[in-house]
mmCIF file of the N, C-alpha and C atoms, coordinates in Angstrom:
data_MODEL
# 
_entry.id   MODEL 
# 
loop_
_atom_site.group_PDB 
_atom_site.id 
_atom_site.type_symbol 
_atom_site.label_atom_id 
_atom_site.label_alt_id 
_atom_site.label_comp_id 
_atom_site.label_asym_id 
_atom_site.label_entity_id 
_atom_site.label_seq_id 
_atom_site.pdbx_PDB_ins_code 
_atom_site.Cartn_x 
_atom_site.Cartn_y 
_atom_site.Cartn_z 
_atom_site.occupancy 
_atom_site.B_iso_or_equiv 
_atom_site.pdbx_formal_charge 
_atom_site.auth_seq_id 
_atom_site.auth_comp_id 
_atom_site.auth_asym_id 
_atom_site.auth_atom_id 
_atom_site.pdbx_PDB_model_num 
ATOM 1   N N  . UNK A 1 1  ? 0.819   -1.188 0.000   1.00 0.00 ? 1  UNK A N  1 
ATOM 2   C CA . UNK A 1 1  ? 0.000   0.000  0.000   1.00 0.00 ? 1  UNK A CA 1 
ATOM 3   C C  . UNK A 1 1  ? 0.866   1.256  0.000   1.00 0.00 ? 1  UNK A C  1 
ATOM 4   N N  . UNK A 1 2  ? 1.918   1.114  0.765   1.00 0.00 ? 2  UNK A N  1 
ATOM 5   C CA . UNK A 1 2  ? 2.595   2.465  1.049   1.00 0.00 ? 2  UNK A CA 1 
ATOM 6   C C  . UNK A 1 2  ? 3.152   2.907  -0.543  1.00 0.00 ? 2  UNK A C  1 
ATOM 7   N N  . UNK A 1 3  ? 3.544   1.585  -1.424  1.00 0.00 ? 3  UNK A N  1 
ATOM 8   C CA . UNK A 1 3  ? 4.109   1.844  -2.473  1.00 0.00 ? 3  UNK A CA 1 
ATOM 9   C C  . UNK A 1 3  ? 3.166   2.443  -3.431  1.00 0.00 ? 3  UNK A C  1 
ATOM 10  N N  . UNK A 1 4  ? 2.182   2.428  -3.428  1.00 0.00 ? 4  UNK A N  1 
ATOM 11  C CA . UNK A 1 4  ? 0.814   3.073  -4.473  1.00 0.00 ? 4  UNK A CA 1 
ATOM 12  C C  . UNK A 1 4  ? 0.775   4.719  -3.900  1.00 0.00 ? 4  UNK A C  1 
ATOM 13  N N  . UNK A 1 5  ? 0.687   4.760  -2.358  1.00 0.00 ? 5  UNK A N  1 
ATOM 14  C CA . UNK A 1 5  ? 0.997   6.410  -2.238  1.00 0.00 ? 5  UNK A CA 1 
ATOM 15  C C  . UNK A 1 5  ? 1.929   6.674  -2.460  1.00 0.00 ? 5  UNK A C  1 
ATOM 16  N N  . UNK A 1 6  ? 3.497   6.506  -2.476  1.00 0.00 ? 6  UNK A N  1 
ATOM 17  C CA . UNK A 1 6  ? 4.460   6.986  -3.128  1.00 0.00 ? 6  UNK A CA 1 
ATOM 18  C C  . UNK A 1 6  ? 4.419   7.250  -3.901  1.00 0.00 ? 6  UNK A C  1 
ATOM 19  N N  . UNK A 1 7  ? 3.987   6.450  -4.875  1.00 0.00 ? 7  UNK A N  1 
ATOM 20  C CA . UNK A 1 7  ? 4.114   6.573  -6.678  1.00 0.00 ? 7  UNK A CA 1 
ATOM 21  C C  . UNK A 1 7  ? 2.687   7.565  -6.774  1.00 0.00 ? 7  UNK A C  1 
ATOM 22  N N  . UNK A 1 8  ? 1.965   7.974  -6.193  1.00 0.00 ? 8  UNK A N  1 
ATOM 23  C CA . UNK A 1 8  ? 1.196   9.060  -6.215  1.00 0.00 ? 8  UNK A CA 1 
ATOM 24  C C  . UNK A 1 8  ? 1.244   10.011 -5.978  1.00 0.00 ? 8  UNK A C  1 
ATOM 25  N N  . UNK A 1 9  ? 2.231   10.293 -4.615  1.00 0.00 ? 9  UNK A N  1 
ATOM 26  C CA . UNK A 1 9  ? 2.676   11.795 -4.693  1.00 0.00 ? 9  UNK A CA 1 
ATOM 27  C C  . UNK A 1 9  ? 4.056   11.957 -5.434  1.00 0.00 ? 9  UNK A C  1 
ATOM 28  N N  . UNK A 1 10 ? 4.684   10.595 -6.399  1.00 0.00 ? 10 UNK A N  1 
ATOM 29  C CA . UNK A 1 10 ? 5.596   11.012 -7.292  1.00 0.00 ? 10 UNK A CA 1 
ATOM 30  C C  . UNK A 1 10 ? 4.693   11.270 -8.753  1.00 0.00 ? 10 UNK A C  1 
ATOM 31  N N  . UNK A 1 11 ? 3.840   11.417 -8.985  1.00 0.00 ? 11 UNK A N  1 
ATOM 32  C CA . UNK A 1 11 ? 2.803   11.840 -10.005 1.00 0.00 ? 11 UNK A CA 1 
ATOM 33  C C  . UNK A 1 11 ? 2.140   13.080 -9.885  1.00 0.00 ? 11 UNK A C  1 
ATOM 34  N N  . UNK A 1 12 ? 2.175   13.845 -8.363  1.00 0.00 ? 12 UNK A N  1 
ATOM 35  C CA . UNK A 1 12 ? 1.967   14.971 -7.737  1.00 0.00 ? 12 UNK A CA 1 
ATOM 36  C C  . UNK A 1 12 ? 0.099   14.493 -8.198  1.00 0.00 ? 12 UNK A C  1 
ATOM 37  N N  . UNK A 1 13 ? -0.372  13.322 -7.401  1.00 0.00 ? 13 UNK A N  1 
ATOM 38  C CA . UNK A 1 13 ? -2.145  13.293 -7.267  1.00 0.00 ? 13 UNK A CA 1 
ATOM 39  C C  . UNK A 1 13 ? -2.008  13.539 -5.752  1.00 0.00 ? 13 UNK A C  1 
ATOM 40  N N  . UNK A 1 14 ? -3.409  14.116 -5.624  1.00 0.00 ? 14 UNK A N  1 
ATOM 41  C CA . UNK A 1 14 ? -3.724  14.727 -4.298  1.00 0.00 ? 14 UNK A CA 1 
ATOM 42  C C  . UNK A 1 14 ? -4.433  13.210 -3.609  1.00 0.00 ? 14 UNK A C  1 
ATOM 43  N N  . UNK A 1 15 ? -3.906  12.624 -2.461  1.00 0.00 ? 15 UNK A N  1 
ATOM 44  C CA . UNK A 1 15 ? -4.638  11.845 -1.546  1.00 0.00 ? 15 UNK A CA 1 
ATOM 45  C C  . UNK A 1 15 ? -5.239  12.113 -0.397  1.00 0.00 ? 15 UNK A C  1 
ATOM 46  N N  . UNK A 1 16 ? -6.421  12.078 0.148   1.00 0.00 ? 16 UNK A N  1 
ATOM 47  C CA . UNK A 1 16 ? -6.943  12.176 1.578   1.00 0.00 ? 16 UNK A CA 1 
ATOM 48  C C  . UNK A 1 16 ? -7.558  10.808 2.238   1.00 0.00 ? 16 UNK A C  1 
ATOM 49  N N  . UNK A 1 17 ? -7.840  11.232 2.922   1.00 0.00 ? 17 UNK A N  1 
ATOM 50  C CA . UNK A 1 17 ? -8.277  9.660  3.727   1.00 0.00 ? 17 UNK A CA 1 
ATOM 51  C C  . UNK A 1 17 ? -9.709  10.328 4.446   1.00 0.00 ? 17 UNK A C  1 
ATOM 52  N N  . UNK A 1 18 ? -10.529 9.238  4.103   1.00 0.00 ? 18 UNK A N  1 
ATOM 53  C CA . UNK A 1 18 ? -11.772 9.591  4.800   1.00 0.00 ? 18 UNK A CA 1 
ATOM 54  C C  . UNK A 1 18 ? -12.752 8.558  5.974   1.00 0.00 ? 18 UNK A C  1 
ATOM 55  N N  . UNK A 1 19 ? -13.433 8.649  6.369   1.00 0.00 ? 19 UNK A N  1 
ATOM 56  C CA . UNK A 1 19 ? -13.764 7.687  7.451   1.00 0.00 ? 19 UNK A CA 1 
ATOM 57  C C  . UNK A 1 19 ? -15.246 7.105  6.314   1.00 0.00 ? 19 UNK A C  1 
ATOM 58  N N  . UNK A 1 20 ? -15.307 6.085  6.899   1.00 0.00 ? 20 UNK A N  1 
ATOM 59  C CA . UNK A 1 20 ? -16.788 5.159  6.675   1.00 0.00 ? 20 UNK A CA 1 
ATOM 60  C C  . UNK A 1 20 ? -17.878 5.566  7.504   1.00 0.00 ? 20 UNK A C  1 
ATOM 61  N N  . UNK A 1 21 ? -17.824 5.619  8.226   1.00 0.00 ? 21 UNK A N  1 
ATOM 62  C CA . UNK A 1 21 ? -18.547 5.903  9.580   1.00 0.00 ? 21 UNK A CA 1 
ATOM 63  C C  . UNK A 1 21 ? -19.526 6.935  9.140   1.00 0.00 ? 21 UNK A C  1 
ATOM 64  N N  . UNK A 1 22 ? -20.618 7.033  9.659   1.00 0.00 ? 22 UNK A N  1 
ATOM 65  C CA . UNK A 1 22 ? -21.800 7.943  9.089   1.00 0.00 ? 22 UNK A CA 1 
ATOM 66  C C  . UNK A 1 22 ? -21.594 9.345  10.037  1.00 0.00 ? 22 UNK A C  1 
ATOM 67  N N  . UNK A 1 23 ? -21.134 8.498  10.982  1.00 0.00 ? 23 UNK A N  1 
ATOM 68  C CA . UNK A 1 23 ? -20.712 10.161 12.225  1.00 0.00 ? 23 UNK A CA 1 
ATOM 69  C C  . UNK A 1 23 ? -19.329 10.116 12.357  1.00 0.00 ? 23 UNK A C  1 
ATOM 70  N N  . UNK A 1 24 ? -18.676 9.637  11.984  1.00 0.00 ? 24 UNK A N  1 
ATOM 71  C CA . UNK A 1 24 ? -16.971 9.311  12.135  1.00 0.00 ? 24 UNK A CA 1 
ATOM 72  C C  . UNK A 1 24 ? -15.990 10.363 11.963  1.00 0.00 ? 24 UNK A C  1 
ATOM 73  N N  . UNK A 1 25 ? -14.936 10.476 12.089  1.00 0.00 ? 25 UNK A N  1 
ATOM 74  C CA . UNK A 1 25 ? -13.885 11.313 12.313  1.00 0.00 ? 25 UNK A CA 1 
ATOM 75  C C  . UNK A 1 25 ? -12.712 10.462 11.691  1.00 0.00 ? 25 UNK A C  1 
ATOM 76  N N  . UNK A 1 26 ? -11.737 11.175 10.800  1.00 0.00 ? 26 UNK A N  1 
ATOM 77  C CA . UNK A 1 26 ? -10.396 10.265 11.037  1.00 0.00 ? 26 UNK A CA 1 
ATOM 78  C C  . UNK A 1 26 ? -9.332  11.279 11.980  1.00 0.00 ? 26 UNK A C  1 
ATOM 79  N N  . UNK A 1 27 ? -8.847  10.082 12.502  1.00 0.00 ? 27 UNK A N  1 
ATOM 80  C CA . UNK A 1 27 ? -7.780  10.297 13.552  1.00 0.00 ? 27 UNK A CA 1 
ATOM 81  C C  . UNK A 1 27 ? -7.184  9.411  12.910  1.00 0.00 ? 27 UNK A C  1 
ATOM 82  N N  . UNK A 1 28 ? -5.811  10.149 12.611  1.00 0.00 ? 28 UNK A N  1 
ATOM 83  C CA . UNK A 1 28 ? -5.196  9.159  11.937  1.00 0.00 ? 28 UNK A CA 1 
ATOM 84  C C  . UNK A 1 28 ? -3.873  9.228  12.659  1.00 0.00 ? 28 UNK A C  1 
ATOM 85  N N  . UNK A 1 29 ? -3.654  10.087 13.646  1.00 0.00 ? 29 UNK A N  1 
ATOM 86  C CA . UNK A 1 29 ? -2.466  9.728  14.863  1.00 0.00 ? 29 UNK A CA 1 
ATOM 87  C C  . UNK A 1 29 ? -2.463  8.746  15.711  1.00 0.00 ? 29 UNK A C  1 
ATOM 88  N N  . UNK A 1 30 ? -3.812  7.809  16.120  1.00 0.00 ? 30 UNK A N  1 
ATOM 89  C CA . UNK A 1 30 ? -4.010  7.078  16.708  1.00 0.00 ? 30 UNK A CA 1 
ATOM 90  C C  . UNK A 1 30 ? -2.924  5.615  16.408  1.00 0.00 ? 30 UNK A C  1 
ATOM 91  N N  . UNK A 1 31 ? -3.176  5.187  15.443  1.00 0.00 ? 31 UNK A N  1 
ATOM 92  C CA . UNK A 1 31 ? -2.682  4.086  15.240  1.00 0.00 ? 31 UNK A CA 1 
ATOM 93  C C  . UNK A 1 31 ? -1.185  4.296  14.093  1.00 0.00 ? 31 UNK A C  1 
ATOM 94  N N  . UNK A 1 32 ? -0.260  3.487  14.569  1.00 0.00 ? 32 UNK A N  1 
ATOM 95  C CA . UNK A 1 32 ? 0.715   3.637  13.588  1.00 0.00 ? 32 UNK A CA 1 
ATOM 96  C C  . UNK A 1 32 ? 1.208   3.502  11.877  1.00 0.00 ? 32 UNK A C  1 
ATOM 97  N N  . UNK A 1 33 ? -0.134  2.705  11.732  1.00 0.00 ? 33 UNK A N  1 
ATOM 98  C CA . UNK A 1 33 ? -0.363  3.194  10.113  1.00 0.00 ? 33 UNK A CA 1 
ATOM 99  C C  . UNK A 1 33 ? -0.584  4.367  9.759   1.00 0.00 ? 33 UNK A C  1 
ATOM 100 N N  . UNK A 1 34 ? -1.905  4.893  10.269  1.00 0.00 ? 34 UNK A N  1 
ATOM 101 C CA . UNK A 1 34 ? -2.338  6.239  10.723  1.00 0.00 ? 34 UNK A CA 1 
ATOM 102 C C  . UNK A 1 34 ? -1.230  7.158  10.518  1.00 0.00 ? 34 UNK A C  1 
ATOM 103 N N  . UNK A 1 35 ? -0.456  7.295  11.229  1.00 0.00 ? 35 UNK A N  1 
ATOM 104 C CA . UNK A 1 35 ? 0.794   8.447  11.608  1.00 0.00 ? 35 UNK A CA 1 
ATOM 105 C C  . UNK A 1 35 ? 2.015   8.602  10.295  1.00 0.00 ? 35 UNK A C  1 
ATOM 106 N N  . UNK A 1 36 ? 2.158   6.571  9.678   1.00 0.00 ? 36 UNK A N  1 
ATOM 107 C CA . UNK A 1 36 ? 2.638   6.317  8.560   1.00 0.00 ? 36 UNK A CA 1 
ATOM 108 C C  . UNK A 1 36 ? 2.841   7.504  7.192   1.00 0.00 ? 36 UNK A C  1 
ATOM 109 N N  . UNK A 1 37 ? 1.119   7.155  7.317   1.00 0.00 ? 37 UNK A N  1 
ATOM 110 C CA . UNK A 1 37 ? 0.472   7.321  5.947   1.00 0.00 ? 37 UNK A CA 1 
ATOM 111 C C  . UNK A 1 37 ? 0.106   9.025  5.878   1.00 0.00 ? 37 UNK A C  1 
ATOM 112 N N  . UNK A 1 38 ? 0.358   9.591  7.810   1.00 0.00 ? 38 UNK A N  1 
ATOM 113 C CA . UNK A 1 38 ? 0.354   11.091 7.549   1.00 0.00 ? 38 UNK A CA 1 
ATOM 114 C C  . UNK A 1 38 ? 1.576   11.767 7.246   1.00 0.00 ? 38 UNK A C  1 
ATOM 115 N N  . UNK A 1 39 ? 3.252   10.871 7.615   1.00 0.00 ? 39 UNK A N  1 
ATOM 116 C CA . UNK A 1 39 ? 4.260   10.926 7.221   1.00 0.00 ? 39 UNK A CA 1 
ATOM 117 C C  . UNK A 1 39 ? 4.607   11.164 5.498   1.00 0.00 ? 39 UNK A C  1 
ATOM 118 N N  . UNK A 1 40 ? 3.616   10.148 4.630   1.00 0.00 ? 40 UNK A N  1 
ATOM 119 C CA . UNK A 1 40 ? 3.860   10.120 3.866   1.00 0.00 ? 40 UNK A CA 1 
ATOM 120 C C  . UNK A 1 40 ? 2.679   11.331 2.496   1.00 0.00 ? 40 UNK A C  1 
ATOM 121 N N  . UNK A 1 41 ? 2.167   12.125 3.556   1.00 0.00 ? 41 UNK A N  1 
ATOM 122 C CA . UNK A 1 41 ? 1.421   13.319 2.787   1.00 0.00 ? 41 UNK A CA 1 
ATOM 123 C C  . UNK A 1 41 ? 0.257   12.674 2.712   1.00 0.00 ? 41 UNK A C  1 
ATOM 124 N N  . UNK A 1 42 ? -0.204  11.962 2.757   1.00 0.00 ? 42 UNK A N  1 
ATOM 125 C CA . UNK A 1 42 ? -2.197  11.194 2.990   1.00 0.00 ? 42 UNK A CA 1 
ATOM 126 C C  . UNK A 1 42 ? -2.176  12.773 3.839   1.00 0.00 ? 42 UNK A C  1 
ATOM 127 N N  . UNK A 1 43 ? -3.711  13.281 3.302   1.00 0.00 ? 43 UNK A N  1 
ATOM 128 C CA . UNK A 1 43 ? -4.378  14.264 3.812   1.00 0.00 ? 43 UNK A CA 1 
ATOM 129 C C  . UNK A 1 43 ? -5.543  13.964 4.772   1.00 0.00 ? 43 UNK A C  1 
ATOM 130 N N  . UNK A 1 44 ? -5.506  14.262 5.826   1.00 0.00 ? 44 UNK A N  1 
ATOM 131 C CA . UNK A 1 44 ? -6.743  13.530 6.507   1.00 0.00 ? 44 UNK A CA 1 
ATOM 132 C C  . UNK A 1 44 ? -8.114  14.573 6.459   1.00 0.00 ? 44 UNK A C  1 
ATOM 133 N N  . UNK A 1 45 ? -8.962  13.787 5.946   1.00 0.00 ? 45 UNK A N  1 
ATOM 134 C CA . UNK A 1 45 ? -9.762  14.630 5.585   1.00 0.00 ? 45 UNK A CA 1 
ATOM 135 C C  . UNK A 1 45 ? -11.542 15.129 6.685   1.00 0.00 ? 45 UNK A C  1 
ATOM 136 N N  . UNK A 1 46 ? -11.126 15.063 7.690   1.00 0.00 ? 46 UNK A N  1 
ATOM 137 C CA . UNK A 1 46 ? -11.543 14.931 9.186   1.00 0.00 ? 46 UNK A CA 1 
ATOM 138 C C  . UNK A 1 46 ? -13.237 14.308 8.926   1.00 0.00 ? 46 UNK A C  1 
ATOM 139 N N  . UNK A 1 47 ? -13.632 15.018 8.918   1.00 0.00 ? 47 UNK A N  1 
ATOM 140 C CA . UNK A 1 47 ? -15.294 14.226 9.279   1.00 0.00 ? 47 UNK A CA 1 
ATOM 141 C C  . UNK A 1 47 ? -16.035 14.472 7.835   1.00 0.00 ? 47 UNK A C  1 
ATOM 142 N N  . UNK A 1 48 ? -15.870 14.670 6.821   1.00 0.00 ? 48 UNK A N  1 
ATOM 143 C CA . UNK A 1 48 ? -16.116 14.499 5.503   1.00 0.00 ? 48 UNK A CA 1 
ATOM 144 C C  . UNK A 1 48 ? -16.610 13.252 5.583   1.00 0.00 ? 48 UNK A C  1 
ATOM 145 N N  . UNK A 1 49 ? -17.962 12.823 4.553   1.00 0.00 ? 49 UNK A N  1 
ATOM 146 C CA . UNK A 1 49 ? -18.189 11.614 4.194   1.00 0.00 ? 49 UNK A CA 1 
ATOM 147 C C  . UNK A 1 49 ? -17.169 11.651 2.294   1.00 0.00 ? 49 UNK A C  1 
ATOM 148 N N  . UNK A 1 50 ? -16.899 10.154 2.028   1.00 0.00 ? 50 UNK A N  1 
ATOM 149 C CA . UNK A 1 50 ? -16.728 9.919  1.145   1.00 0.00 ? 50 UNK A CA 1 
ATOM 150 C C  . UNK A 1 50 ? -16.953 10.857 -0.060  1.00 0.00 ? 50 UNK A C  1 
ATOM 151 N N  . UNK A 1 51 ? -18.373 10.660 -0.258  1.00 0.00 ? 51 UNK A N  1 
ATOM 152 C CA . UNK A 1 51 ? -19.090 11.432 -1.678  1.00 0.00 ? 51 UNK A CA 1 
ATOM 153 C C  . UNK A 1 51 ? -18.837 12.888 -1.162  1.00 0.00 ? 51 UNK A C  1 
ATOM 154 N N  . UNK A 1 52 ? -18.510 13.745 -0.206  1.00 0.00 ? 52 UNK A N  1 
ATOM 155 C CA . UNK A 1 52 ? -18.602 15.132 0.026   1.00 0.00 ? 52 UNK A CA 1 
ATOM 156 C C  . UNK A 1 52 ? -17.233 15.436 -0.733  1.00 0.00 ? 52 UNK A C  1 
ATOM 157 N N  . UNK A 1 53 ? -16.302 14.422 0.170   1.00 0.00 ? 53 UNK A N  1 
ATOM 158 C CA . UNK A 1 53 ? -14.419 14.905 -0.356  1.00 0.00 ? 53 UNK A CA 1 
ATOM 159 C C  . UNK A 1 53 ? -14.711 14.931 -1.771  1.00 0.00 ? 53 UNK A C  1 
ATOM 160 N N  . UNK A 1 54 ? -15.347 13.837 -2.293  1.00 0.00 ? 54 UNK A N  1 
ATOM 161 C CA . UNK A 1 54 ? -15.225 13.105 -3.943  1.00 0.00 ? 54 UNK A CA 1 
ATOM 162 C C  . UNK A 1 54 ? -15.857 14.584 -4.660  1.00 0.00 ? 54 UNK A C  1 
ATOM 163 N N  . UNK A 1 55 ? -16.708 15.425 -4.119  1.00 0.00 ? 55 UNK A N  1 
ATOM 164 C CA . UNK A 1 55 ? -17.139 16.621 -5.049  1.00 0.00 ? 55 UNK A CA 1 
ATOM 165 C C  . UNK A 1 55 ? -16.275 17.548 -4.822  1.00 0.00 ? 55 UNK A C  1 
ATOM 166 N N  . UNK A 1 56 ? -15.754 17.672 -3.607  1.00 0.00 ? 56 UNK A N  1 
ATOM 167 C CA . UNK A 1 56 ? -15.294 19.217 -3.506  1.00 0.00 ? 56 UNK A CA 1 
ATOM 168 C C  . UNK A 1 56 ? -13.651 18.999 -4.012  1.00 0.00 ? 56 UNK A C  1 
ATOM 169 N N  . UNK A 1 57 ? -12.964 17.676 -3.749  1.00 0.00 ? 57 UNK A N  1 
ATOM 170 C CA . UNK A 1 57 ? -12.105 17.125 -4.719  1.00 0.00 ? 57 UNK A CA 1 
ATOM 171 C C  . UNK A 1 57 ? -11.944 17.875 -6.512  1.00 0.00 ? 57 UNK A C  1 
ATOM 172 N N  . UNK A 1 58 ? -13.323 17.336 -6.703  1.00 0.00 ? 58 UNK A N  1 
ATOM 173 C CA . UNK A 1 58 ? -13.554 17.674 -8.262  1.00 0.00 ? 58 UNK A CA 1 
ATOM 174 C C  . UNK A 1 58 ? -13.657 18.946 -8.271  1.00 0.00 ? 58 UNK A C  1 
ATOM 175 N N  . UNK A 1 59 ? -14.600 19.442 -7.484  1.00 0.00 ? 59 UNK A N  1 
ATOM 176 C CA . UNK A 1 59 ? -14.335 21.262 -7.311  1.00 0.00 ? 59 UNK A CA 1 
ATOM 177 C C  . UNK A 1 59 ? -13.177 21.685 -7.552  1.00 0.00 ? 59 UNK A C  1 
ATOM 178 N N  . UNK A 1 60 ? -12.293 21.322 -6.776  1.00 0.00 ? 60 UNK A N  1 
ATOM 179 C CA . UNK A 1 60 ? -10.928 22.033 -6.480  1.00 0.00 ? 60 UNK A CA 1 
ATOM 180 C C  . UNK A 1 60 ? -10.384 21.858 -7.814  1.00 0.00 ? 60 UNK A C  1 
ATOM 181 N N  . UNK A 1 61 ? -10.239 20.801 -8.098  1.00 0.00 ? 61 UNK A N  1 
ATOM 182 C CA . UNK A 1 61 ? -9.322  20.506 -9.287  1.00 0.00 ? 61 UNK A CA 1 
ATOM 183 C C  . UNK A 1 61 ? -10.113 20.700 -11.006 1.00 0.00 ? 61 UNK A C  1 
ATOM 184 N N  . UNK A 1 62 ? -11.371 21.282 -10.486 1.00 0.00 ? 62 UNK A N  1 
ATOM 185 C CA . UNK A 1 62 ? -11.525 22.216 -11.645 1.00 0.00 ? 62 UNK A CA 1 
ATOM 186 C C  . UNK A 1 62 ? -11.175 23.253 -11.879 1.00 0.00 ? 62 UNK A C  1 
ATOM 187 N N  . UNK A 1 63 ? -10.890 23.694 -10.829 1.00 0.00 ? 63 UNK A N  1 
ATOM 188 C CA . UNK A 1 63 ? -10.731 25.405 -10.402 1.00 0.00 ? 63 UNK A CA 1 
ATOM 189 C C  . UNK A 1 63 ? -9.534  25.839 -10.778 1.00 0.00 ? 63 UNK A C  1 
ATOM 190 N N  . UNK A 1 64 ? -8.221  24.611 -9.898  1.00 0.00 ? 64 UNK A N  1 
ATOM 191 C CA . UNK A 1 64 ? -6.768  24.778 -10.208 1.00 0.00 ? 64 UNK A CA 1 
ATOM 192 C C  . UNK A 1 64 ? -6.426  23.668 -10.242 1.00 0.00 ? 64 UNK A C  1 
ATOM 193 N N  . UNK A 1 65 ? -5.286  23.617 -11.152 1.00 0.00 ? 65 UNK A N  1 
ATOM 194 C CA . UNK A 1 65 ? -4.491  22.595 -11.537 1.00 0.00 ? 65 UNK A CA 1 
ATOM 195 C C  . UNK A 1 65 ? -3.118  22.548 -10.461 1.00 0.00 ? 65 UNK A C  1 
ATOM 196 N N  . UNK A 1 66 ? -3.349  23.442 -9.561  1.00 0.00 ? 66 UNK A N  1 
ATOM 197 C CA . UNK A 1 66 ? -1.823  23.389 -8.618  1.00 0.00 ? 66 UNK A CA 1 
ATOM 198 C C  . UNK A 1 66 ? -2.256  22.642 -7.276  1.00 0.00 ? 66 UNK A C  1 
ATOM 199 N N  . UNK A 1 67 ? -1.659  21.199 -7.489  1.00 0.00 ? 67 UNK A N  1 
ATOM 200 C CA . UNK A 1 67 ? -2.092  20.551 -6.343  1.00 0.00 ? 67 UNK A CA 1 
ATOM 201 C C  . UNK A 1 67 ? -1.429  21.161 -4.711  1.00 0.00 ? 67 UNK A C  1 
ATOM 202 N N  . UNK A 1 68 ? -0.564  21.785 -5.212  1.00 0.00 ? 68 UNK A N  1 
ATOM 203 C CA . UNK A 1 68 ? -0.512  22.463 -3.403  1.00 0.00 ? 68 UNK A CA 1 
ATOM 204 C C  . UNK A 1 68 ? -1.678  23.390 -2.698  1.00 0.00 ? 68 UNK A C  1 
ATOM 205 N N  . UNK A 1 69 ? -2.488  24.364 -3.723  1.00 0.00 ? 69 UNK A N  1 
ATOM 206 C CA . UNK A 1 69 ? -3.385  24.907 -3.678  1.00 0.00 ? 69 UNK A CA 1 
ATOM 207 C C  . UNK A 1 69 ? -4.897  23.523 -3.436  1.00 0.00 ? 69 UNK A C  1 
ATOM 208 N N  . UNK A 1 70 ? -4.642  23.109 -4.357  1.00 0.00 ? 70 UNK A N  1 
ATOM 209 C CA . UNK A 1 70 ? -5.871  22.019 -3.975  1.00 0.00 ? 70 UNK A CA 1 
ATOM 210 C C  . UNK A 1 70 ? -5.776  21.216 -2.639  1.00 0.00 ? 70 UNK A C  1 
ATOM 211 N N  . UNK A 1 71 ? -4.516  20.887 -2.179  1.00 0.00 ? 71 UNK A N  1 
ATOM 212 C CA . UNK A 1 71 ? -4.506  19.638 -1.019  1.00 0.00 ? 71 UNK A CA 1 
ATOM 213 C C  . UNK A 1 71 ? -4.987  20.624 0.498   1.00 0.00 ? 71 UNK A C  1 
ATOM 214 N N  . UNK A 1 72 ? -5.082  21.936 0.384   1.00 0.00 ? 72 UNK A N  1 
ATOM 215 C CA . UNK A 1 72 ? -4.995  23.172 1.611   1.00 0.00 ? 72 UNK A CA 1 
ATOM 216 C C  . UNK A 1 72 ? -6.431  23.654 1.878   1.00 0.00 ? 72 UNK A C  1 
# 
């Protein structure tokens, strides 16, 4: 897994991480994957459901093409 986000932020794509949970939160300091995968630029994308990130995602990256501007 870690090797698919590498080769993604060596492609400069924007990643976040989102929870399942209908009321959920990610905490992604909790556990040591978690902390991993925030080491390695995974954006945590706090209490967002799925389909919310997935539009405003597309938002962003209609808007601008500069993923530092988009990942903020």
């Amino acid at each position: 897994m870690y090797d698919v986000v590498k080769n993604a932020q060596e492609n400069d794509l924007f990643l976040g991480m989102t929870s399942q949970c209908i009321d959920g939160r990610v905490r992604m300091t909790v556990y040591e994957s978690g902390r991993d995968l925030l080491e390695l630029g995974i954006t945590p994308l706090e209490n967002m459901t799925p389909e919310t990130s997935l539009v405003k995602a597309m938002w962003a990256l209609g808007n601008s093409k500069d993923i530092d501007q988009v990942s903020h």
